[in-house]
N, C-alpha and C positions, 0 to 999 in steps of 0.2 A: 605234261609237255615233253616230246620228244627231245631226247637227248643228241646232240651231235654225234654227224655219226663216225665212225673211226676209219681210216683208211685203210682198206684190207690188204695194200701190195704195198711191199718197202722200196721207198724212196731212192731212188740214184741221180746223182746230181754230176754232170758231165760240164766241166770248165773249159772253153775254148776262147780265142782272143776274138773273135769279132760276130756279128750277126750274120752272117754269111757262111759261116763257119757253122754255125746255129740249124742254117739252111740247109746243108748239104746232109748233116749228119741224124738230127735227130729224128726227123720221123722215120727214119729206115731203123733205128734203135727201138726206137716205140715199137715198133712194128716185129724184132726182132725177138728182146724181150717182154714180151706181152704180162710177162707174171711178174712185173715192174713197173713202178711206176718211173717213167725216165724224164728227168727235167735240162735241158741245155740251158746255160747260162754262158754270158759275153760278158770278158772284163774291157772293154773297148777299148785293146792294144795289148801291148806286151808288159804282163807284170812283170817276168823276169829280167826284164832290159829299163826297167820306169827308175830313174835318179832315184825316188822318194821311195819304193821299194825295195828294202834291205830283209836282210836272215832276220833281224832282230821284229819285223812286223808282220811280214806274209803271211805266215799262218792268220794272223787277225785281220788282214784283207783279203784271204779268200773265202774267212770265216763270215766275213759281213757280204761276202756276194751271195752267199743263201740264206743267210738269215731274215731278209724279208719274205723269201716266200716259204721257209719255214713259217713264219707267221701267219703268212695270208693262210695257206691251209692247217693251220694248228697243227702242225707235224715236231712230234717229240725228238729229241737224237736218235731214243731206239727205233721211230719209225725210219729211220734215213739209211738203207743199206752200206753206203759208201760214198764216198764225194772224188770223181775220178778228173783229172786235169790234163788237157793233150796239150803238149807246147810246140809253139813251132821252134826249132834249134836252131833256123837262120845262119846256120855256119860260123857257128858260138865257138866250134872246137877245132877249128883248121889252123894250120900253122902258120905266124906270121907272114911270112912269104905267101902264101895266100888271098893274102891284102894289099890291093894294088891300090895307087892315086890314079883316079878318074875324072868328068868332066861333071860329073851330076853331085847335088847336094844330098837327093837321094843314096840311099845304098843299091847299087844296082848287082845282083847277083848272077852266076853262073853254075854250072855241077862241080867248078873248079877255082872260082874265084870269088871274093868281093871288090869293089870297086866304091871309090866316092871321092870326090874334090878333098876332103878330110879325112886323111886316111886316121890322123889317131883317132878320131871320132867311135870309130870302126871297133878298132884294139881296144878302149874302154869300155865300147858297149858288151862286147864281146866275154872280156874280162867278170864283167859288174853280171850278167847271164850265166857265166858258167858256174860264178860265187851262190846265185840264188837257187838255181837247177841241182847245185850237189846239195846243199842243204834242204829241200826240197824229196829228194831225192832218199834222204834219211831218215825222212817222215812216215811213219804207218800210218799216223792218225793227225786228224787236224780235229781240234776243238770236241773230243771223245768221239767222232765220226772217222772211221777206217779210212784213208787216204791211199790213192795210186796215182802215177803219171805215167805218158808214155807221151811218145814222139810223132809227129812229123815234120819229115827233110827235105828239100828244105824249107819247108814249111807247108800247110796244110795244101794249097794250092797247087803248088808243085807233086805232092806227093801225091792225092786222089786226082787231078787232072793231067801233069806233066807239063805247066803250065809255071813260070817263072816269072815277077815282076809284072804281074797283073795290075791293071787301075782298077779301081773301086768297083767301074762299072760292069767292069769285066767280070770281075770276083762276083758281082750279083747273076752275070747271065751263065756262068759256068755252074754255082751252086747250085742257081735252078734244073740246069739241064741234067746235072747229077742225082739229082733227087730224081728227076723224074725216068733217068735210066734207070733206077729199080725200084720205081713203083710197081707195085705186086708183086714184085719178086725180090724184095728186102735179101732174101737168105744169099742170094747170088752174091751180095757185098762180097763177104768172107772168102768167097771164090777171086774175086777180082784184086782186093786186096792181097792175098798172099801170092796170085798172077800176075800181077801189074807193078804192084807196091813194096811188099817185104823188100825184096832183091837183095837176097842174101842177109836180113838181118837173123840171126841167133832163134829159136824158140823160147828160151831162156830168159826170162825177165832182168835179170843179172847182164846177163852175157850178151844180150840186146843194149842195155847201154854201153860197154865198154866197147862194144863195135862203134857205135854212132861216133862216138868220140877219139875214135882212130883215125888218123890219115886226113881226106879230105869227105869222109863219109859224111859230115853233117848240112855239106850243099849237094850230096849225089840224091836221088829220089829214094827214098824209105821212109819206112814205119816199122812201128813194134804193136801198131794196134789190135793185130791179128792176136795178141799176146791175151789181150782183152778174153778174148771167146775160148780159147784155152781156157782160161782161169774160169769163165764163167759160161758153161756150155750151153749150148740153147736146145732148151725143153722141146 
């Protein structure tokens, strides 16, 4: 009897908050790094901003967002190259005065402001995000699996689109159209992203977040994703 057979490309497990997020990014990564095996996963919302998500458990929620399909595919830890997390910053680092009372229950944002009928609403979430993100952030490893994060600002949406306070429905016809502007031409991403996107973030994995978190950088458009392909160049 044939033996199961073993997976001959190591696992990378790419964390983003929502299915849409899922949409835009991973087949151009499959497609990218081919000598990978690349899995997106959705934690449906924001772990860094969730009440019930503290320093004291992340690591062990984001540990159980792949543990199921570590299962499904019998995948060891050593097969798992790394488990990589993009957050959105939502303007986690701007200075009070940055946070205006508005008219929506929503948080409605700008490249310069936040807004909502509840302004502390705003400052605690903000607060309770940048307490998860630094701890997070001191992480190399989650659960013996090598750990990285990076950014986008202000938020995924905004940053691959230019695109701010999207509805749901939106977010699904932009993801698509994204995806399907670098169909077959995947490699172009990396073009577009350090044209479009970086805008002036650091090359420096270090020095890329303490930018973010200057001034009013974390609702102006950026990323540090480009960071990604530095560190892992494509074959």
């Amino acid at each position: 009897m044939a033996k199961d057979s073993k997976p001959t490309k190591k696992t990378v497990f790419f964390i983003v908050e929502g299915n849409t997020d899922k949409s835009a990014l991973e087949n151009i990564f499959r497609k990218i790094y081919k000598y990978r095996n690349i899995r997106f996963e959705f934690t449906n919302g924001d772990v860094t901003s969730n009440n019930e998500v503290t320093v004291d458990n992340v690591k062990t929620i984001i540990s159980d967002i792949i543990k199921p399909y570590m299962k499904q595919d019998k995948l060891k830890k050593s097969d798992v190259w790394q488990i990589v997390q993009i957050f959105d910053v939502d303007g986690a680092y701007v200075p009070e005065s940055a946070v205006l009372d508005g008219d929506s229950r929503k948080f409605e944002y700008t490249t310069s402001t936040i807004s909502c009928n509840n302004k502390e609403s705003v400052l605690i979430r903000n607060n309770h995000k940048k307490e998860v993100m630094k701890f997070l952030l001191e992480q190399d490893e989650i659960n013996g699996i090598p750990y990285r994060c990076f950014f986008m600002s202000s938020n995924l949406d905004h940053a691959l689109y230019g695109k701010q306070n999207l509805s749901e429905e939106d977010k699904k016809k932009y993801a698509y159209s994204f995806y399907r502007m670098f169909e077959g031409k995947e490699k172009l991403f990396l073009e577009y992203l350090k044209r479009d996107v970086v805008n002036g973030v650091p090359d420096s994995y270090p020095a890329s977040w303490k930018y973010i978190q200057e001034d009013l950088h974390s609702l102006e458009r950026h990323s540090n994703l480009h960071i990604y392909f530095i560190e892992n160049p494509i074959l």
